[in-house]
C-alpha positions as CSV (number, residue, x, y, z in Angstrom):
1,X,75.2,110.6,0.0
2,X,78.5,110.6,1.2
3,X,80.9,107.5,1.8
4,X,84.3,107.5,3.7
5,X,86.4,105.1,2.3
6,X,88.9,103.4,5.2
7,X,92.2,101.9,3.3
8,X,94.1,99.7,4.6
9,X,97.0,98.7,2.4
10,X,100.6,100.5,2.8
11,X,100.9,100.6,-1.3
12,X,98.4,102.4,-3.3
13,X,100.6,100.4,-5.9
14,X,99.0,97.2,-5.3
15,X,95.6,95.4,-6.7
16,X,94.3,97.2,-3.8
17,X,95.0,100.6,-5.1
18,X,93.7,99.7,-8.4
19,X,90.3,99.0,-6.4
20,X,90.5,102.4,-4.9
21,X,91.1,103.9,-8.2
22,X,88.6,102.2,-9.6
23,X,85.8,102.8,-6.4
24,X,86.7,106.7,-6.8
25,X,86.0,106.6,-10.3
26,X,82.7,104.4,-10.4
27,X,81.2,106.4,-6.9
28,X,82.5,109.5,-8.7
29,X,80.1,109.1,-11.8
30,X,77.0,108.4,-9.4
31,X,77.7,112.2,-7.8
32,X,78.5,109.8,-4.5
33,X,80.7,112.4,-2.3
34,X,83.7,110.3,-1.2
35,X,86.6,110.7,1.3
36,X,89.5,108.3,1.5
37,X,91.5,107.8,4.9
38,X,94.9,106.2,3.9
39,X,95.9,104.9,7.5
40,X,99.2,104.4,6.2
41,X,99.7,107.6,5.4
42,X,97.4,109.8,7.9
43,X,96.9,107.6,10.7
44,X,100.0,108.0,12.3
45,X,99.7,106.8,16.3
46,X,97.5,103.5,15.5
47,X,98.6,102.5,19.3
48,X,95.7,103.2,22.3
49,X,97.6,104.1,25.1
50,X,96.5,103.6,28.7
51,X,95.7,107.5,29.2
52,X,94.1,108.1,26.2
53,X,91.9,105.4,27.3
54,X,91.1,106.8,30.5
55,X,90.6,109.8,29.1
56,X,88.0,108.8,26.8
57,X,86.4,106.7,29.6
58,X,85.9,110.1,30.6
59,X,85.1,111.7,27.1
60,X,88.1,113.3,26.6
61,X,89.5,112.3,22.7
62,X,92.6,113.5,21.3
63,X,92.8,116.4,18.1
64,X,93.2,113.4,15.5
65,X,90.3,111.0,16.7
66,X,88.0,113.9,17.4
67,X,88.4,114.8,13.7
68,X,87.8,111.4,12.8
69,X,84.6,111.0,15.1
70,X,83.4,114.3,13.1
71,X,84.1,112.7,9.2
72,X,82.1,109.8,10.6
73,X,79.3,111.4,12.0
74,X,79.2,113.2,8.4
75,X,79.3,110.2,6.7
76,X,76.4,108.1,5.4
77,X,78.5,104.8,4.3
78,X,82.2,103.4,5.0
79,X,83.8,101.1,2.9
80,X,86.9,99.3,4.3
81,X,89.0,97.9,1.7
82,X,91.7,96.1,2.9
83,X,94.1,92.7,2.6
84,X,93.7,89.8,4.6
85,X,96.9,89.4,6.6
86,X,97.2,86.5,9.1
87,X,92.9,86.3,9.2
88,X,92.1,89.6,9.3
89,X,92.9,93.5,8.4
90,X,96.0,94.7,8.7
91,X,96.9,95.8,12.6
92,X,96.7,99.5,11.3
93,X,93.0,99.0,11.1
94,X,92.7,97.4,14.4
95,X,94.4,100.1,16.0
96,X,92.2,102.8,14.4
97,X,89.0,101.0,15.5
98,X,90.7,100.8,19.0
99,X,91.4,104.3,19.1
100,X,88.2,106.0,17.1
101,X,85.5,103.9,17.9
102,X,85.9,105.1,21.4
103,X,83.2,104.9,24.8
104,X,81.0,107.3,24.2
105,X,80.9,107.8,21.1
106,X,81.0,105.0,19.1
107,X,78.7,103.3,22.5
108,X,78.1,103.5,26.2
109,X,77.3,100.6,28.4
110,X,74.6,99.8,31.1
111,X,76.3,97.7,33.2
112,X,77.7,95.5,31.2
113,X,75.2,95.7,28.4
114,X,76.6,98.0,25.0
115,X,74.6,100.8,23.8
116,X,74.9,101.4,20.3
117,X,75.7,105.0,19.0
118,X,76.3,104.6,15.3
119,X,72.6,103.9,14.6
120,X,71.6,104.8,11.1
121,X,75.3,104.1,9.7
122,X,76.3,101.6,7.2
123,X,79.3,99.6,6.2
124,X,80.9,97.7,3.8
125,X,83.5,95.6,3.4
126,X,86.0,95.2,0.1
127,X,89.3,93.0,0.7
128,X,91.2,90.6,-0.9
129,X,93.1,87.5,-0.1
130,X,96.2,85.1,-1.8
131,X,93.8,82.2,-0.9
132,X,92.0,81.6,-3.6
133,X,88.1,82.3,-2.6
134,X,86.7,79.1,-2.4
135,X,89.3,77.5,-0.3
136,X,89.0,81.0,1.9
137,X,85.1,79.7,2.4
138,X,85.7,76.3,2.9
139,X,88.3,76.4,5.5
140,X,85.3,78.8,7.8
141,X,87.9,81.7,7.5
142,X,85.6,83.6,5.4
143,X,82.3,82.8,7.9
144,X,84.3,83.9,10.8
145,X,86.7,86.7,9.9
146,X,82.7,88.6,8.8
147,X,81.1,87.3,12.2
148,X,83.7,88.5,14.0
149,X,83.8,92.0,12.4
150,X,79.8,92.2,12.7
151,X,79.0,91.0,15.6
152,X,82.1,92.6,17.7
153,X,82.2,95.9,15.7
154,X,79.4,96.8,14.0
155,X,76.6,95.9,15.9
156,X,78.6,96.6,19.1
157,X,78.5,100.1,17.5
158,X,74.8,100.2,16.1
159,X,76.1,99.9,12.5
160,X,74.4,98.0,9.6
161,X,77.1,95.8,7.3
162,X,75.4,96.4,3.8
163,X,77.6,94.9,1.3
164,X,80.8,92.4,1.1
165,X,83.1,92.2,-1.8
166,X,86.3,89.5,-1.7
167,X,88.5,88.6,-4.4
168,X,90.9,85.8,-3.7
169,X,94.0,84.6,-5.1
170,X,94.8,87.9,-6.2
171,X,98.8,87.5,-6.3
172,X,98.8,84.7,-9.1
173,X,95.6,86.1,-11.0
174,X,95.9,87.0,-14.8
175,X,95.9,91.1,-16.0
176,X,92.8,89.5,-18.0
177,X,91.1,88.4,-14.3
178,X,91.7,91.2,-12.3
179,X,90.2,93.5,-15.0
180,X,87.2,91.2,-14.4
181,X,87.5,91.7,-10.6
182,X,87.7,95.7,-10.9
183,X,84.3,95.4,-13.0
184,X,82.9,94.0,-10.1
185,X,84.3,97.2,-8.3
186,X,82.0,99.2,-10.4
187,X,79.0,96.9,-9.9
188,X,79.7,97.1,-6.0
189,X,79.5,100.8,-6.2
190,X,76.2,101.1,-8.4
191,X,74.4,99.3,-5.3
192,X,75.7,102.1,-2.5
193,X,72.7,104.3,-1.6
């Protein structure tokens, strides 16, 4: 199996790092084969610009999303792990789904009617948020933040969302709770196949 691991987070300094170090170390012990895209540091044009749109109306992609569209193809699973900034990912991530999951690869249309070409792919999704979880559900952010991203994104592209792991209020959490939290990490990762 192999997973591609999309992070989101400008610090690998943060409690998201830690997750990351923890996910590599946990998938690493199941022989899971994992790749990690750090947008922050390899994604450097997150911005679609009008010809590279037109050009992949016309299925023309440019060097760095054609490497991409290759690393996804080869990939069984993607975990996004990410923190939720103003109701969602970080723009960085909206720009790379903008610019890789592009017409005619990612899906055609029939009129107006999508296509799905990611068939047979999974994801999953690992973020974290200073709300504190329950008031994250309760307000319908939760609910809708996941609809949005399914409905709009994955099964736009043909992709199955397999697993969702949130921790909230992670600023004002104890050392003692987010060890907790990062053995959840390791529980999240024994279910990937």
């Amino acid at each position: 199996m192999k997973v591609y691991v999309i992070y989101m987070h400008p610090s690998k300094d943060s409690f998201n790092g830690a997750i990351l170090e923890k996910m590599l170390h946990s998938l690493a012990q199941l022989n899971v084969q994992v790749e990690v895209k750090n947008l922050y540091k390899e994604f450097q044009d997150a911005h679609l610009s009008l010809e590279e749109y037109e050009q992949s109306m016309n299925g023309k992609y440019a060097e760095d999303v054609l490497q991409e569209h290759k690393k996804i193809m080869e990939a069984d699973q993607f975990i996004f792990l990410f923190p939720v900034w103003w109701g969602g990912f970080p723009a960085i991530g909206k720009g790379y789904l903008d610019r890789i999951l592009s017409y005619g690869f990612a899906y055609e249309l029939e009129g107006e009617s999508p296509i799905p070409l990611l068939k047979g792919k999974k994801a999953s999704l690992v973020f974290t948020t200073g709300a504190p979880e329950k008031e994250f559900h309760q307000s319908g952010m939760y609910d809708h933040m996941i609809h949005l991203l399914d409905k709009s994104v994955f099964q736009f592209c043909g992709i199955e969302l397999d697993q969702i792991l949130h921790f909230g209020d992670v600023i004002q959490k104890s050392d003692s709770d987010r060890k907790q939290m990062l053995d959840h990490v390791e529980n999240f990762c024994a279910r990937i196949q």
